[in-house]
C-alpha positions as a printed NumPy array, in Angstrom:
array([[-89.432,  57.665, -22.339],
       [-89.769,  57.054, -18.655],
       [-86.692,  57.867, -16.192],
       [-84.552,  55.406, -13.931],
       [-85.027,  56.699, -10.499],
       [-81.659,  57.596,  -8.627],
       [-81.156,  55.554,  -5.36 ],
       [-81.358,  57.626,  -2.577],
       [-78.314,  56.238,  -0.17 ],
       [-77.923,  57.95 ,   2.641],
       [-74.122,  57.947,   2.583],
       [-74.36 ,  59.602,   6.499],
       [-76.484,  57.343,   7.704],
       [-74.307,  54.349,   6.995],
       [-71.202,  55.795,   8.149],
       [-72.392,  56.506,  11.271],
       [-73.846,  53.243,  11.409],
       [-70.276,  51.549,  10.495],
       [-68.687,  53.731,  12.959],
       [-71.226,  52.967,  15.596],
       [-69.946,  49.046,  14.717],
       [-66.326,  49.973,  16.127],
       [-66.936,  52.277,  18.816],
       [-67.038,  50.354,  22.48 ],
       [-65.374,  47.372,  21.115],
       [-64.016,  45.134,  24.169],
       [-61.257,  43.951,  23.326],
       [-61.166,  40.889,  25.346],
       [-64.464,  39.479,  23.791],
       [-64.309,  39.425,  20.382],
       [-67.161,  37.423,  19.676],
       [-69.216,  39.91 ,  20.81 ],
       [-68.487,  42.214,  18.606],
       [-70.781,  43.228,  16.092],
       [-70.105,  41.307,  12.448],
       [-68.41 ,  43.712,  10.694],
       [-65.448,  43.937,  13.364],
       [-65.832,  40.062,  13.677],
       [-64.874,  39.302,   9.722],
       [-62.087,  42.086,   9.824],
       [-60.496,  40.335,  12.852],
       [-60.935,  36.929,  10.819],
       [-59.447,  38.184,   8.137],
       [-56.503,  39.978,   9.71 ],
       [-55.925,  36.562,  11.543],
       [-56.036,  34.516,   8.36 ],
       [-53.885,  37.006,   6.262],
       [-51.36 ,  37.645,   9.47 ],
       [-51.117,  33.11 ,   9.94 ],
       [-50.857,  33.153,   5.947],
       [-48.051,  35.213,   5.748],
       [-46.103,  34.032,   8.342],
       [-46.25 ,  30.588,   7.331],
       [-45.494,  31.85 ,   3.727],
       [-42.413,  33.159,   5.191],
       [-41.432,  30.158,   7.14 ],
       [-41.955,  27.857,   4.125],
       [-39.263,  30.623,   2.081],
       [-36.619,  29.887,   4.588],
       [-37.128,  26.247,   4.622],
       [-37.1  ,  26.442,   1.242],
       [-33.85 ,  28.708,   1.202],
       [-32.158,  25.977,   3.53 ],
       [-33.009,  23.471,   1.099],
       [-31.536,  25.515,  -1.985],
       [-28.495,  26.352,  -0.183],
       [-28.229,  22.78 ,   0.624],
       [-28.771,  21.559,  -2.956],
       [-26.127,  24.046,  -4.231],
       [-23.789,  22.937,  -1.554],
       [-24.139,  19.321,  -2.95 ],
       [-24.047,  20.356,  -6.372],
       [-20.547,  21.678,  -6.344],
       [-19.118,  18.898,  -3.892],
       [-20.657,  16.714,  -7.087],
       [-19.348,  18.724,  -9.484],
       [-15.668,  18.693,  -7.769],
       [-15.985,  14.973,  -7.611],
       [-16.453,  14.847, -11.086],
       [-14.111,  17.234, -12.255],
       [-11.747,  14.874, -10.022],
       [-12.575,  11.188, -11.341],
       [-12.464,  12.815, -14.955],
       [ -9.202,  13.931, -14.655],
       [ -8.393,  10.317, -13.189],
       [-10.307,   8.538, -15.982],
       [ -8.578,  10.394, -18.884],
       [ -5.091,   9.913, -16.946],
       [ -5.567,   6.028, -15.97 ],
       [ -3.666,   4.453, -19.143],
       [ -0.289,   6.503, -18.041],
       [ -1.057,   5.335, -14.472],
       [ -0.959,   1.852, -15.987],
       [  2.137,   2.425, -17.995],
       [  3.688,   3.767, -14.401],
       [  2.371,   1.117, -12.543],
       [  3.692,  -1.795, -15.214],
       [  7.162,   0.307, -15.041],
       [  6.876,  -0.282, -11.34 ],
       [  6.583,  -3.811, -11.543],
       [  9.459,  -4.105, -13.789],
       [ 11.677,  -2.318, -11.396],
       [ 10.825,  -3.95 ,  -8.409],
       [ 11.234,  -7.753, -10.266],
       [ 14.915,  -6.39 , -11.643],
       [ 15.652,  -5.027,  -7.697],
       [ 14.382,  -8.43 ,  -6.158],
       [ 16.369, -10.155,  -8.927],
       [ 19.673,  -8.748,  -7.226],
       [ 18.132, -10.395,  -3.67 ],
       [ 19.438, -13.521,  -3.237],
       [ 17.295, -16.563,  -2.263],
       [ 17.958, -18.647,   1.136],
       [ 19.57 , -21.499,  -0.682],
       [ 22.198, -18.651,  -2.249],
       [ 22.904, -16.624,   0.498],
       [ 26.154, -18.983,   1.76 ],
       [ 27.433, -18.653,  -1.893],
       [ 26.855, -15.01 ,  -1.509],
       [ 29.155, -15.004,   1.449],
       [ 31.2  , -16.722,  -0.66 ],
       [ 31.986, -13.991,  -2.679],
       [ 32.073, -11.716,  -0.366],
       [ 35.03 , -13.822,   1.214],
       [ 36.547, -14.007,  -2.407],
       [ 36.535, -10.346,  -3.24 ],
       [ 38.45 ,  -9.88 ,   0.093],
       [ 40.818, -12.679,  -0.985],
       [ 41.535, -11.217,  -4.703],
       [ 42.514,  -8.013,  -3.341],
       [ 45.391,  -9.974,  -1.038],
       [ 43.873,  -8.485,   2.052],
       [ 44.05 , -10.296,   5.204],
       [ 40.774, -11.197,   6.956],
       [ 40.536, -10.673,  10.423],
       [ 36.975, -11.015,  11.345],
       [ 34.013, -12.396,   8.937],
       [ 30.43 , -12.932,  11.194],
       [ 27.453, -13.36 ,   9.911],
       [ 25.35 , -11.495,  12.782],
       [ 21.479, -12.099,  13.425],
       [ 19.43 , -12.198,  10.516],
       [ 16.4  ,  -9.242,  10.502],
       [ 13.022, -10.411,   9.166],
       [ 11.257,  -7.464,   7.83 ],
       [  8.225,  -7.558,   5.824],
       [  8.99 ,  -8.99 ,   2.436],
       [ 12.778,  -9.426,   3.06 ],
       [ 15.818, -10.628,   5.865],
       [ 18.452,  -8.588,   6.174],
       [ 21.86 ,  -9.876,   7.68 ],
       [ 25.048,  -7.929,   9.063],
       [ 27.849,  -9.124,   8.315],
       [ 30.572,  -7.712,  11.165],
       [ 33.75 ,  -7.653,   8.399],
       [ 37.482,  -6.62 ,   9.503],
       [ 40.61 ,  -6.542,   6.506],
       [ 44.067,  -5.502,   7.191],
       [ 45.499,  -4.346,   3.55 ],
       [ 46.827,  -1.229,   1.406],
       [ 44.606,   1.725,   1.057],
       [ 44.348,   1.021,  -2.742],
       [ 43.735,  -2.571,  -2.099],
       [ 40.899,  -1.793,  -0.136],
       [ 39.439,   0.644,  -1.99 ],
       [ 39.163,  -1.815,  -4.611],
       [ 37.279,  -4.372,  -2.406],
       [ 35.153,  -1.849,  -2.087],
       [ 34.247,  -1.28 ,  -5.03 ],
       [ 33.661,  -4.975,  -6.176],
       [ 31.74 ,  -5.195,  -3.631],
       [ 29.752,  -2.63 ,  -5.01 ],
       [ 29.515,  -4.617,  -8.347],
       [ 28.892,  -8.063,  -7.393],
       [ 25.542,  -8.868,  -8.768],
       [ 23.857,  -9.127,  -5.606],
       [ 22.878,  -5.779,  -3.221],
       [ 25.803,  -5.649,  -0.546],
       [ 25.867,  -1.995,   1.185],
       [ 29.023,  -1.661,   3.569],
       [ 28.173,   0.294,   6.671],
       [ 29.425,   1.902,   9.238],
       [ 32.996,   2.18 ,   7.585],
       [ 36.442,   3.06 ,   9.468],
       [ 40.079,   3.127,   8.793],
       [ 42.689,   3.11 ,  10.868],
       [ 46.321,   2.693,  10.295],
       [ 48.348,  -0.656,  10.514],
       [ 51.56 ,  -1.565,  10.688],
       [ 53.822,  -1.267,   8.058],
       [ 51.951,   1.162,   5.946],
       [ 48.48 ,  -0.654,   6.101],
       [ 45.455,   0.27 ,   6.952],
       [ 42.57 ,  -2.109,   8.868],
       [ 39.342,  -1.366,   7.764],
       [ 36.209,  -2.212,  10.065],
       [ 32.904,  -2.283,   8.606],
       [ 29.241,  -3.895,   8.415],
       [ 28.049,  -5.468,   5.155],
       [ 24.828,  -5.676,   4.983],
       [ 23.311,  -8.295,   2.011],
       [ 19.566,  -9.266,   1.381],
       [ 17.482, -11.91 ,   0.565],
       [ 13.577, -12.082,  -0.105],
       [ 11.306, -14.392,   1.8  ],
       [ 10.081, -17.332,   0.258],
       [  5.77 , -17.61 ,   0.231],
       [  5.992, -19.453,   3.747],
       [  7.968, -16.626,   5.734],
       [  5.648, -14.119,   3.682],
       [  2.823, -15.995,   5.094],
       [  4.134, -15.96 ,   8.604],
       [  5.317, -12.163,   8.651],
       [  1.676, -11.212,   7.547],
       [  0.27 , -13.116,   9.834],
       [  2.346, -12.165,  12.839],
       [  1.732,  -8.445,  11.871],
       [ -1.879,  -8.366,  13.004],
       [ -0.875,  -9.888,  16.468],
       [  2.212,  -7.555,  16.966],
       [ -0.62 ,  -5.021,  16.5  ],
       [ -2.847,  -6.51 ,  18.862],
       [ -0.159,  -6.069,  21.464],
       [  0.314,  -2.659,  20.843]])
């Protein structure tokens, strides 16, 4: 059976040949280098640019994740939020409808513009029952707030203490609001006492002077 010659390579030969490649190299010509030198540069450039721009895509990319992680738990918290507010809106209803209820019983005890001289009335009435002696009953200037008028009433009585206190207090229970303000006593003659005070009573504005106060609001605004 005939033998395979062995190659002879001539392993010296070719390293000095490959070293001979990279000696005298300028390095401010590059394309006349020999090939061998040439491709090595290439492919240092190519893996060098690849890698860079590998690494500028993963921070990019981080940004991006950090961003989406961000948004995911502002998301999340907003729907942690409008679950709680879902799975609480039928008590919110029940408060709101108690509301209501409350404020319709309160404006109930307001008087309307037609009642407000009977209001006076009995305001007059209660002073009168107690046998107190009026000396001053003025309706002052009434105060148009947003959804109600307010008027002062400048009141003065000369009576006993006990008789007073009890005007007071029916005062306190007519079935209209009535606040007394600004209270003082002072002593009058023969064992009296004169008591001067501010009763304040309330109405609520019909639809027209709710209509007018909202739409003077804007312009008092404007003003501003």
């Amino acid at each position: 059976m005939a033998k395979i010659p062995k190659p002879n390579i001539d392993f010296a030969g070719l390293q000095a040949s490959l070293k001979a490649q990279f000696s005298g190299l300028d390095p401010n010509d590059p394309p006349s280098w020999p090939a061998l030198p040439r491709y090595l540069l290439c492919a240092a450039v190519a893996v060098f640019v690849i890698v860079g721009l590998w690494f500028v895509w993963l921070s990019s990319s981080d940004e991006e994740l950090t961003a989406a992680r961000e948004k995911e738990t502002q998301l999340r918290g907003d729907f942690t939020k409008k679950l709680s507010q879902a799975a609480s809106l039928d008590a919110l209803k029940k408060q709101r409808e108690q509301v209501q209820q409350y404020v319709t019983q309160l404006e109930k005890q307001l008087p309307s513009k037609a009642e407000m001289d009977a209001l006076l009335s009995d305001i007059n009435q209660a002073g009168l029952g107690r046998s107190l002696q009026f000396e001053l009953f003025r309706p002052g200037q009434v105060s148009v707030k947003e959804y109600y008028a307010e008027l002062p009433i400048a009141v003065r009585v000369t009576g006993r203490y006990h008789d007073i206190g009890a005007f007071a207090a029916d005062i306190a229970n007519l079935s209209r609001i009535v606040t007394l303000n600004n209270l003082t006593l002072v002593p009058a003659k023969e064992g009296t006492l004169t008591m001067d005070t501010t009763a304040k009573t309330f109405r609520y504005l019909d639809n027209d002077e709710v209509a007018l106060q909202r739409k003077a609001g804007p312009a008092k605004g404007e003003k501003k």
